[in-house]
C-alpha positions in Angstrom: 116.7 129.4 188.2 114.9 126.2 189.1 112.0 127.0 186.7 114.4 127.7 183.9 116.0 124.4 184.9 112.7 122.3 184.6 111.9 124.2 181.5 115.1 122.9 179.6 114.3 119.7 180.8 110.8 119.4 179.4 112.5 120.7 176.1 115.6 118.2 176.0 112.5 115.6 176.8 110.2 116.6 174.2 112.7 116.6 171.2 114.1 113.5 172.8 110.3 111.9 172.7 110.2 113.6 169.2 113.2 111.7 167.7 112.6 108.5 169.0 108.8 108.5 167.4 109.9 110.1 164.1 112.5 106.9 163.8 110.0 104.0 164.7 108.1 105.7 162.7 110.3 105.7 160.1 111.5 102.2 160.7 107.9 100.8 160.9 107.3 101.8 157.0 109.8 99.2 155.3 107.6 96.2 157.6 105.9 93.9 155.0 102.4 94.8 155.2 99.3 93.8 153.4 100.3 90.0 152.1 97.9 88.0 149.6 98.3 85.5 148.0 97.2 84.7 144.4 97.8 82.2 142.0 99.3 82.9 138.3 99.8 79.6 136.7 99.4 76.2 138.5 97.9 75.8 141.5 99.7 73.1 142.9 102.7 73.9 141.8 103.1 77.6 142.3 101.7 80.1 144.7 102.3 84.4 144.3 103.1 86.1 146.9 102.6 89.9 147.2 103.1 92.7 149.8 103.8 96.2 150.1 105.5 98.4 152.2 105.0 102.4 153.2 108.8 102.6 151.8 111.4 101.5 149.2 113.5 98.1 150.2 116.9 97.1 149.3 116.8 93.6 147.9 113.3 92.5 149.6 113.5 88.4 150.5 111.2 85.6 151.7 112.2 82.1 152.6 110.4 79.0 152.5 110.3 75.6 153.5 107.9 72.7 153.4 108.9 71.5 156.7 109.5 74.3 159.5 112.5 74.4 160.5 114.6 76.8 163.4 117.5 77.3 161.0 116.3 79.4 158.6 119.8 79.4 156.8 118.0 76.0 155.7 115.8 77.0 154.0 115.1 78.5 150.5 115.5 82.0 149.9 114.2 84.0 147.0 114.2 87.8 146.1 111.0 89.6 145.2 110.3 92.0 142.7 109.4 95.6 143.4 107.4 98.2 142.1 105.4 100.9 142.0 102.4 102.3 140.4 100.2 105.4 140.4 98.4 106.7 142.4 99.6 104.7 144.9 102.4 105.5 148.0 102.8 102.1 148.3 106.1 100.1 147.4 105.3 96.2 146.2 107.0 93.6 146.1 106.0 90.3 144.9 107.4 86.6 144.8 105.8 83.5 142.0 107.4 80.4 144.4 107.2 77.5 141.3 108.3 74.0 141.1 106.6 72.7 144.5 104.6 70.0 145.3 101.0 69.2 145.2 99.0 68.9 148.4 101.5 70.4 150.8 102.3 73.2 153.8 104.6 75.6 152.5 106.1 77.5 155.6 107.0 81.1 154.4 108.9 83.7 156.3 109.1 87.7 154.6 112.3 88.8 156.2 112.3 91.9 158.4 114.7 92.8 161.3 112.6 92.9 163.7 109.0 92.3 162.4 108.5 89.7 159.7 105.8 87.8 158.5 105.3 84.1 159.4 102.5 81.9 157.6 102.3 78.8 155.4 100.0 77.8 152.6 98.8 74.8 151.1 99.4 73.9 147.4 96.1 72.3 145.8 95.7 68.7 145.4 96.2 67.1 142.2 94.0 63.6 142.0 92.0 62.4 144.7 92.2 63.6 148.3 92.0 63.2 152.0 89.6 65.9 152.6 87.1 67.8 149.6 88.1 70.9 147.8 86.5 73.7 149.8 86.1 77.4 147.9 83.7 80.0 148.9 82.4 82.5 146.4 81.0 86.1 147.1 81.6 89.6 146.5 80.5 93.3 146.9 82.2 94.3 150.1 82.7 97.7 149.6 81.4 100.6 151.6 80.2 98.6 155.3 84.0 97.8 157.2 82.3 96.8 159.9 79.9 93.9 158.4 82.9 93.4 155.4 84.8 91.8 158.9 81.9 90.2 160.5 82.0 88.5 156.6 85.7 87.8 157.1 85.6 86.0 160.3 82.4 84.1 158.9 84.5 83.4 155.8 88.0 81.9 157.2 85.4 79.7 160.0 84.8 77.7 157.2 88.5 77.0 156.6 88.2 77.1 152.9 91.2 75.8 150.7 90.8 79.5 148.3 88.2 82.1 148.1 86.8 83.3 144.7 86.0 87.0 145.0 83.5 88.4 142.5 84.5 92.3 142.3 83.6 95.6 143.8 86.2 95.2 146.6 85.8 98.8 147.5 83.7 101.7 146.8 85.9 104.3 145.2 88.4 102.7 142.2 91.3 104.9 142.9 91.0 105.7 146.9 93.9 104.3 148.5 92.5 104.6 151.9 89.9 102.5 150.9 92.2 99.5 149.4 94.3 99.7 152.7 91.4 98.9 154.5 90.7 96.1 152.5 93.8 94.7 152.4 94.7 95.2 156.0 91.5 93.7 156.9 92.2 90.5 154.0 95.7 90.6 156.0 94.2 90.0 159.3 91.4 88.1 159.2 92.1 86.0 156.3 94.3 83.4 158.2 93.4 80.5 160.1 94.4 80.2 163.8 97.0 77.8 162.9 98.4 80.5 160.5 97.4 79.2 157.1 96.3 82.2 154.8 93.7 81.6 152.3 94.4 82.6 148.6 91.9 85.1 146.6 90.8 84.4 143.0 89.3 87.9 141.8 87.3 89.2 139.1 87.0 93.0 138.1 83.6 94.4 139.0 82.6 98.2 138.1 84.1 99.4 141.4 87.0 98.7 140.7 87.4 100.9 138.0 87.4 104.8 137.2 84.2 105.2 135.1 83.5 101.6 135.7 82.4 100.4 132.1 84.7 100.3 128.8 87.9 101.9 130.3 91.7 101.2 130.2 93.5 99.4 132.9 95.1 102.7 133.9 91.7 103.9 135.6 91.8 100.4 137.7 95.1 100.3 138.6 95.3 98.9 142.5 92.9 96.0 140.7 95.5 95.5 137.8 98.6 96.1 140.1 97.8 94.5 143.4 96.3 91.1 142.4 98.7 89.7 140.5 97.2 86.8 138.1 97.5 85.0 135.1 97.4 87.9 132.0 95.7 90.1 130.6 94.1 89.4 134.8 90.9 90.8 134.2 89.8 87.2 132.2 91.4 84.0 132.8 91.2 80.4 133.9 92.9 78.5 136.6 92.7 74.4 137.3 92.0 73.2 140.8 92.7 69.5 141.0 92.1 67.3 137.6 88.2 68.2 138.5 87.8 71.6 137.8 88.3 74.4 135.8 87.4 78.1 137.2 87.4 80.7 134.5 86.9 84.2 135.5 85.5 86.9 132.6 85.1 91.3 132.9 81.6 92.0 132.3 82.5 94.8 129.5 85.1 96.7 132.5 87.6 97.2 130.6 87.3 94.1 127.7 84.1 94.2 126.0 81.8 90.7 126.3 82.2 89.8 122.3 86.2 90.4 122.8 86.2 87.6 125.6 83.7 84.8 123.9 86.1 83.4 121.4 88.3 82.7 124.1 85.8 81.3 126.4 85.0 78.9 124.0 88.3 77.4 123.3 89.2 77.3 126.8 86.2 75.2 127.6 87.3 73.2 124.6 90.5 72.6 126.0 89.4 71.5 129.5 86.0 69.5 127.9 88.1 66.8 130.4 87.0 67.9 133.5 83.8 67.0 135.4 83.1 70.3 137.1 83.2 73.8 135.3 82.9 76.6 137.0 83.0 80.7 135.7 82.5 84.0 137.5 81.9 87.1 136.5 80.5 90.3 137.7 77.5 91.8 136.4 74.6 89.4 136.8 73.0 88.2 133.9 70.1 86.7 135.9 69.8 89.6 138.0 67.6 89.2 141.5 67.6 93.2 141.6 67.9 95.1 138.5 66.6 95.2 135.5 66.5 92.1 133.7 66.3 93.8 130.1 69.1 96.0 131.0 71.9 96.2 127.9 74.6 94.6 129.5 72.3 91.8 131.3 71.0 91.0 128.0 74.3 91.4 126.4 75.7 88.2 128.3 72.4 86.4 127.9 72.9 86.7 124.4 76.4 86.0 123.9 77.8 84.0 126.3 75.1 81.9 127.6 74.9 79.8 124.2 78.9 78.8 124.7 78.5 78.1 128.1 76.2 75.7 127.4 77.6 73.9 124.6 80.4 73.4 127.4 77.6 72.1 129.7 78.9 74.4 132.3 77.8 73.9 135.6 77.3 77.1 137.5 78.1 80.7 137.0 79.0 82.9 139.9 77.9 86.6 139.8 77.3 89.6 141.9 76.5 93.4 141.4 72.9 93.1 142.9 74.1 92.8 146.4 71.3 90.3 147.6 71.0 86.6 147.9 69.6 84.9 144.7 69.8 81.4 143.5 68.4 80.4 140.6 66.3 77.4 139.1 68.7 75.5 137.0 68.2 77.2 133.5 69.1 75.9 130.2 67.7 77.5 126.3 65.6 80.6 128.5 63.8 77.8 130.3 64.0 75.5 133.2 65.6 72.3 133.1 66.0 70.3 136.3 68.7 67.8 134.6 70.9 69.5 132.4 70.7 73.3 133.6 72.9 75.9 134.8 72.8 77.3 138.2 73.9 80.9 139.0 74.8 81.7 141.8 74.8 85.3 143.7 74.5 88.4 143.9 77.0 90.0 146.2 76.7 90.7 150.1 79.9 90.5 151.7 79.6 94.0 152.9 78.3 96.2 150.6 74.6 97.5 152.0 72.4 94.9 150.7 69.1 95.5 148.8 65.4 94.5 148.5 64.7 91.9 145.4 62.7 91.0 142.9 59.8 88.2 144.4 60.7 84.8 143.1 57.1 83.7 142.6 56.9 86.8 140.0 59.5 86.0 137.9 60.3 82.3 136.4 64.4 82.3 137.0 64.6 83.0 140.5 64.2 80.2 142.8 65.6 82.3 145.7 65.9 85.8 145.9 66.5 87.9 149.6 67.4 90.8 151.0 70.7 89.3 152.7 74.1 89.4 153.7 76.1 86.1 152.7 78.6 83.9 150.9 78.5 80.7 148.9 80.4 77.5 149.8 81.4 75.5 147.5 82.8 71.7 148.3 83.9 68.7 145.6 84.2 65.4 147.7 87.6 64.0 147.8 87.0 61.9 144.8 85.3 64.5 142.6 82.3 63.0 141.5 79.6 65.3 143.8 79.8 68.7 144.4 77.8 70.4 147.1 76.8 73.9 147.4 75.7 75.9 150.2 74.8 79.2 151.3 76.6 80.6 154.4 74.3 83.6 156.1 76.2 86.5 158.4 72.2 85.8 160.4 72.8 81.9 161.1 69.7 80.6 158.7 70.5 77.8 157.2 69.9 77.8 152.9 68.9 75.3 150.3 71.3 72.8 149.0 72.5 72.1 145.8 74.3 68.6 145.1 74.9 67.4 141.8 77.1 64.0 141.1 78.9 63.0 138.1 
């Protein structure tokens, strides 16, 4: 009779056990997950937020405040907009906070009962500042977790104000499990200690898309759906400061190169004002790895080279090779130590990095290595110099570029 006893027991315990898992469990998938933050329009002015959550929410809400306060009936609320997409389980929701003011802490609270997410971010600067403009640039993080995070924590050290991410963000365009791992990881390492998260500006790379040349945006959907930027997001320009201009092109993704040009040119036309241009894009044009007479190489040599020159642009960003490469400054297929373009590359924040060609060999690379790194970009606080320097995951120190204007 006593065994029976201890039997129901260990039943009565188990489903007990049982029930109380299966509800946190169930509770645990409407806490906001996953937050980044992105930038659809002004970038002093307005900052996007987006999360998601392993369930549906009834009216989802964040609040915000430029000074923290304990009251949070004090401070502004706003609801988010959800959605879905497929493939994905996830549930989004997404917040544009405009009309705020240039060069200041945002305090922002997503509300949860229990577990919500507290940070703050930092509108950008309009005119001249206290400290420089600080962006890193990289890309290619795919397929290596572990060195994608040794990249992280390498990245946020260098407190940057944004980070402009140059595609192929994971290996597989439509794996979900590989996005979560991304964005969990982005979530959090992608903060500083004092809690200030660090906005993304992306570009589309091949990963990122089912096929990964000349397709439509359903066959990149977590690109298109989870980084919400100004339309149609696979090409577009953002202003940081009255200095610069950062336009960010699809090396024939989903848009093909000769549908993007006439728009590249008129948007350098219309910011001809500012001292510093800036563009990314994918596929390397200068490649330090592949071919150099491949199609689409060639393609962009040929077609929007000659536009970003006549906008005396002053460095291109680009990936794909996964190696560190830095050019000579180049200008008409040739050299030109005053008035040429530096590009800037090719990818190693985590994807398994590759042997290149030997700089001495060929006549546009001035640096090429088999590395794992990022670039870091900083204007001074008055905007007439630029420095650029690359940041190794091995600790050797790189060249530096300065130009002044």
């Amino acid at each position: 009779m006593k065994q029976c006893k201890f039997y129901s027991m260990s039943v009565l315990l188990f489903l007990f056990l049982c029930t109380f898992y299966s509800i946190q469990a169930q509770e645990n998938q409407d806490i906001p997950r996953q937050v980044l933050l992105t930038w659809q329009g002004n970038t002093s002015e307005t900052m996007t937020i987006t999360w998601r959550t392993d369930q549906a929410i009834d009216n989802p809400t964040l609040r915000y405040t430029h000074k923290a306060k304990r009251d949070f009936s004090k401070w502004n609320q706003v609801n988010a907009s959800s959605f879905t997409f497929e493939p994905s389980k996830a549930h989004m929701h997404t917040v544009e906070l405009k009309g705020l003011k240039a060069g200041r802490d945002y305090h922002v609270v997503i509300d949860h009962p229990t577990q919500p997410d507290q940070f703050y971010f930092t509108t950008i600067p309009k005119n001249n500042r206290r400290n420089d403009l600080i962006f890193l640039a990289g890309g290619d993080s795919r397929s290596r977790r572990d060195v994608r995070r040794e990249m992280n924590e390498l990245a946020i050290r260098q407190n940057p104000d944004f980070v402009v991410f140059d595609g192929d963000f994971i290996a597989t365009a439509l794996n979900e499990e590989q996005w979560d791992d991304w964005f969990d990881d982005w979530h959090e390492q992608m903060i500083t200690p004092e809690g200030r998260r660090i906005p993304v500006v992306p570009a589309i790379g091949n990963h990122e898309v089912q096929g990964g040349y000349g397709q439509t945006r359903d066959k990149a959907a977590f690109y298109f759906n989870r980084f919400i930027v100004p339309e149609p997001r696979n090409f577009y320009a953002l202003e940081f400061t009255r200095d610069l201009i950062l336009i960010t092109l699809d090396t024939e993704h989903i848009t093909p190169v000769e549908d993007q040009t006439d728009w590249l040119d008129s948007t350098l036309s219309a910011h001809s004002d500012k001292k510093w241009k800036i563009i990314q894009w994918h596929v390397a044009a200068w490649p330090s790895v592949r071919d150099f007479e491949g199609d689409l190489p060639r393609k962009i040599r040929e077609t929007w080279i000659p536009v970003i020159e006549k906008h005396n642009v002053d460095f291109v960003i680009e990936a794909h090779d996964h190696a560190y490469k830095r050019t000579e400054p180049i200008r008409n297929d040739q050299i030109d130590l005053f008035n040429g373009i530096y590009y800037l590359g090719d990818g190693g924040w985590g994807a398994p990095v590759r042997d290149t060609k030997n700089p001495e060999e060929y006549w546009w690379l001035a640096e090429a290595e088999k590395a794992d790194h990022l670039w870091k970009y900083s204007i001074s606080n008055k905007g007439n110099s630029i420095t650029v320097v690359p940041v190794f995951k091995s600790g050797q120190e790189g060249s530096i570029i300065l130009k002044n204007k």
